[in-house]
N, C-alpha and C positions, 0 to 999 in steps of 0.2 A: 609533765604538767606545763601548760604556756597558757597566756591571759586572752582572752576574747578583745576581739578587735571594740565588742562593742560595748566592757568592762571599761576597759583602758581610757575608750571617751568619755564616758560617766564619770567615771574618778579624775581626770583631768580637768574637766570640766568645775567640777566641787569642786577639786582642792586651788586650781587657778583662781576661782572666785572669792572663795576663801580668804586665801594670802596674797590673791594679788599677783602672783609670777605669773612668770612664762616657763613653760614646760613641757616633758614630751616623757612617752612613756616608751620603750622600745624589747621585742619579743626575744626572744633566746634565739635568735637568729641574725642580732643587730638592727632589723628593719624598725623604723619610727611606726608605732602602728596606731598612735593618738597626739597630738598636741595641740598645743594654742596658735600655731602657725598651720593654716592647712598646706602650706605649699609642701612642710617637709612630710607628710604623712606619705609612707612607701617607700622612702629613701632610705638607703644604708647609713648607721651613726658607726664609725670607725671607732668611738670609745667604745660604745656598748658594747659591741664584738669582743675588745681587746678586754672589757670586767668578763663577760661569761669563758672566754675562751682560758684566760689565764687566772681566774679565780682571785681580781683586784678587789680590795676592798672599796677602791674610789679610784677615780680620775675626775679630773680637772684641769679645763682648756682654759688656755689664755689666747691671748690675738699674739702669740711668738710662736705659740706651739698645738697651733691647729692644726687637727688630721681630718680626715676625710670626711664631708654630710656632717662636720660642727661646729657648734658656736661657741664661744666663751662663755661657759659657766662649769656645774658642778654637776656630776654623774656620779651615780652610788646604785649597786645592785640591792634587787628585789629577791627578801629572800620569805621560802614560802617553806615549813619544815626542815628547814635547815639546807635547802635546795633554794639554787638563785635558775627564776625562772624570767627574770627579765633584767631589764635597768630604768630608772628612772632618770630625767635628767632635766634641770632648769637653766634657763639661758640670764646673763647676764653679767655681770662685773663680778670679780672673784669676792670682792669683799663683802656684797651685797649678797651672794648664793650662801655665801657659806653662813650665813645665819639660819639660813630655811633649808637644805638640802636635809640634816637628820631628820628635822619634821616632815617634810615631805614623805622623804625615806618611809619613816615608819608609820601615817597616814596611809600611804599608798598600799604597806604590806597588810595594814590593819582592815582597809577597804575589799583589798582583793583575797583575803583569807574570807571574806564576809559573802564574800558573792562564790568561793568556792564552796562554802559550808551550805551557801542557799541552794546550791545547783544540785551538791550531795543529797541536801532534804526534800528536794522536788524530784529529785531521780527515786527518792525512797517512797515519797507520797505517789509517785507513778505506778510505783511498783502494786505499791497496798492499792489504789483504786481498780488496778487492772487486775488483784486477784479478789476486791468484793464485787466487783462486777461477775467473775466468772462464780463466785461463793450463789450469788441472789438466783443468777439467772439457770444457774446448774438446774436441769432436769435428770441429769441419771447420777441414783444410789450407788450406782459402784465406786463413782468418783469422792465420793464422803469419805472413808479413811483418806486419801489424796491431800481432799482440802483439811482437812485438818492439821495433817502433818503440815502442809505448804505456811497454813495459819499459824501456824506456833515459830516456822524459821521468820516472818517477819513480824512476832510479837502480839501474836490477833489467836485468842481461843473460842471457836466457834459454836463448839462444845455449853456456853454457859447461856444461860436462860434470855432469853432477850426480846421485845418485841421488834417487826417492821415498821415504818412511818414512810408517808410517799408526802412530802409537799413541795406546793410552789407560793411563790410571794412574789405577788405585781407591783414591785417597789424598784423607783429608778433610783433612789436614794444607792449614796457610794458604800460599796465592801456589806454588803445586807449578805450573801450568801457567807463571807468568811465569819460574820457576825453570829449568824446563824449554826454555822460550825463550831464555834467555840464557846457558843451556849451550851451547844448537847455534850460536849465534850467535857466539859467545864462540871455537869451534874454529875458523871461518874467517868473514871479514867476508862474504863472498857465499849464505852458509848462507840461504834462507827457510824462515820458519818461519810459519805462521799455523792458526786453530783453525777447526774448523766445529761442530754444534752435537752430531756422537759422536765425536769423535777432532781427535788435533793431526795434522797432514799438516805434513812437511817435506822440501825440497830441499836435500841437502847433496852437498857437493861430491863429486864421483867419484874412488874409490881401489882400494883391495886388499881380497880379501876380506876379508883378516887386518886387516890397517888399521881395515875396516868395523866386521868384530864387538869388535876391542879398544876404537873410541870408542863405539860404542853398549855395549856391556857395564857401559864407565865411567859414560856415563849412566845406566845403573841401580845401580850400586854409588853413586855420589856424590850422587843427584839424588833417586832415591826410595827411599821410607820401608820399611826390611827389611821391616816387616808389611805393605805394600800388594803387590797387584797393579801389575806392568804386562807388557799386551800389543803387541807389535809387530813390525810387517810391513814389510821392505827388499825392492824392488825391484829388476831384474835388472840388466845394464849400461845405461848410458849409448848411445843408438842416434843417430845424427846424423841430424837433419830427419825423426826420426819424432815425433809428439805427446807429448804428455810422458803424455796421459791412459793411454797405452800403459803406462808405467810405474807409474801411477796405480793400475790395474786388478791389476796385477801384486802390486803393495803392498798392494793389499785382500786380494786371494789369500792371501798369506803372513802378514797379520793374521787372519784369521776363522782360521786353521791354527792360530796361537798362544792366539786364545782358544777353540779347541775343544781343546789339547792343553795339560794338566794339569803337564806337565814341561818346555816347551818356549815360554820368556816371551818369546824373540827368533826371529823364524823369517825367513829369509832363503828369496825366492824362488828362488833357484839350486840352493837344497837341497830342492826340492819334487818327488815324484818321482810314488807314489800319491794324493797327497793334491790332486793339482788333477783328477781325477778325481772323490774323492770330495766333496769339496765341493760336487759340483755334482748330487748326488743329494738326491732328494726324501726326506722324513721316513720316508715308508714304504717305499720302496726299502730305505733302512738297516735298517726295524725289521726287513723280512722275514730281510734279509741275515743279522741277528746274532741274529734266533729259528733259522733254518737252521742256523748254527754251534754255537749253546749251547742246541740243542731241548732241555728236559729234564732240564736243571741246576738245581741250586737259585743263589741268588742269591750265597752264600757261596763255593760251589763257583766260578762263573763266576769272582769276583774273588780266586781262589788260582789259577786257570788263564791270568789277564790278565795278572798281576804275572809269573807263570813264562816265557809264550810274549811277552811285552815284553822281558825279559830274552835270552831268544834268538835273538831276531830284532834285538835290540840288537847280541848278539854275532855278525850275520852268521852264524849256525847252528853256532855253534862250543858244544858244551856245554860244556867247560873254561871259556871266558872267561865263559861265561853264569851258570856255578855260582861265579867270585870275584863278579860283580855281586850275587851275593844272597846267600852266603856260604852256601852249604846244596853238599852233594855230589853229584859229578856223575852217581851213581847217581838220584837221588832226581830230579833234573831227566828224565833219562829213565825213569823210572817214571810221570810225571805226563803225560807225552807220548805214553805208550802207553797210560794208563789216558783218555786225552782221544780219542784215536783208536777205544777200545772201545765209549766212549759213543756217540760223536758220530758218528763216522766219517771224521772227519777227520783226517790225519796232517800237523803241523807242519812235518814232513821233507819233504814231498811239495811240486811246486814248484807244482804245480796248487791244491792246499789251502792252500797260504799264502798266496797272494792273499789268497783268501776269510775267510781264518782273521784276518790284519791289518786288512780294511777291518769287519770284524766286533768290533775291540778300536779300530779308531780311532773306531767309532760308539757302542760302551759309555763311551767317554771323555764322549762329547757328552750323553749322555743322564743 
């Protein structure tokens, strides 16, 4: 075990600012590998060597009895487990060290147990992100008993009921993705949560729909920033011994929905009806589609026609409930529905032309 060149400057740095000294931290090899002098950084401290080599409790220079690469003060080894993986040491007048060198002492050990325990917890979170990444994206059933067993040695059963979730949040606000992790985490201890390099993917537990939308809702009411975006995509039930990438795919579905629709920051794949249809059309398919419906409009026109026939098709074709959504008369809704039918020739009413009429306002959304 030895300290990181670039531990040793962090913690010198703090605790020099702290108390005030002058001090230097040096590796199980005698070398100064941090101080508040940079000249000595690299050099050999002839104490340090003489605490690790002969297992001293302390040394302490004075200006009669310097050794090699030191200055007058007080050295006291670092001890990490009951193992001295370095020495610490401050420079100065004996009288003056010797009030700060135990604090230092056990500051120093106290900081670099803290950064070895973070290294151990980031080498463990590597581990679990690089095996739900192979869990999500696994395509072959043979490797299912595999993961399971792999899941249980680092505390993860994959085994239990859960849905996917795919989202992203356009917040430059600081720590929103760790924020976001310890939301989900926070709701039930079995929740995974881990990031890839366009979206957070999370496994959380399986419940009601209602249940579903009221904690993800929360998560966006508590977690993110009223000015930001966030988009996301929940997956359908819970299916026993089918792959999870099943639900994976599902979850992207109902993401790419959310960020192609402008009103709609939560999209749940159960609620997908048209729209896994059109997703899955090419650019130009679409443009034909909605130059056919709005041949001839102006652009102004188009987006007085989109806002009305959204409102309609919101209302299940109801113009009463359609004309309180916009707060305009229900005369006035059927006037723009007939004056859309003169141009176009397409009638809203008609079950044939709404098809075409909605995948033609869900592709003005995207464009």
């Amino acid at each position: 075990m030895d300290i990181s060149k670039e531990d040793a400057k962090e913690i010198v740095s703090q605790i020099s600012i702290l108390l005030g000294t002058k001090m230097n931290i040096m590796n199980s090899e005698g070398i100064i590998i941090a101080s508040t002098n940079q000249n000595r950084i690299g050099t050999f401290h002839k104490a340090a060597y003489d605490i690790i080599k002969n297992n001293l409790h302390d040394y302490e220079i004075s200006s009669e009895n310097k050794v090699e690469g030191t200055q007058p003060g007080q050295n006291l080894p670092i001890y990490v487990e009951d193992e001295i993986i370095g020495v610490v040491g401050i420079t100065g007048n004996s009288e003056e060290t010797r009030k700060y060198i135990s604090i230092v002492q056990k500051m120093t050990e106290i900081l670099i147990l803290g950064k070895i325990r973070e290294s151990k917890y980031q080498i463990k979170q590597n581990r679990i992100n690089s095996y739900l990444f192979d869990w999500v994206y696994n395509e072959d059933k043979t490797k299912r008993a595999y993961l399971i067993s792999k899941g249980l040695e680092l505390g993860i059963d994959i085994t239990l009921k859960r849905r996917l979730i795919i989202l992203r949040v356009d917040d430059n606000s600081n720590h929103i993705e760790k924020r976001i992790f310890n939301f989900l985490r926070l709701q039930d201890s079995t929740n995974l949560v881990f990031a890839s390099s366009d979206y957070i993917i999370a496994a959380i537990k399986e419940d009601t729909e209602e249940n579903l939308h009221q904690l993800l809702n929360s998560l966006k009411e508590k977690i993110v920033n009223k000015d930001s975006t966030i988009n996301l995509g929940c997956s359908g039930q819970w299916e026993k011994r089918t792959l999870v990438r099943k639900q994976y795919l599902q979850a992207l579905k109902a993401y790419t929905v959310s960020k192609n629709n402008k009103e709609a920051s939560i999209v749940f794949y159960n609620d997908l009806g048209i729209e896994l249809i059109l997703n899955n059309l090419n650019y130009e398919i679409k443009t034909e589609i909605t130059n056919k419906v709005f041949f001839n409009l102006e652009d102004k026109a188009i987006r007085e026609y989109v806002t009305i026939l959204k409102a309609f098709y919101k209302a299940n074709g109801s113009l009463k409930v359609a004309s309180s959504y916009l707060n305009i008369h229900v005369n006035t809704i059927q006037y723009h529905l007939n004056k859309l039918k003169d141009k176009t020739g397409y009638d809203a009413r008609n079950y044939k032309d709404s098809i075409l009429i909605q995948m033609a306002i869900n592709f003005i959304e995207e464009f």
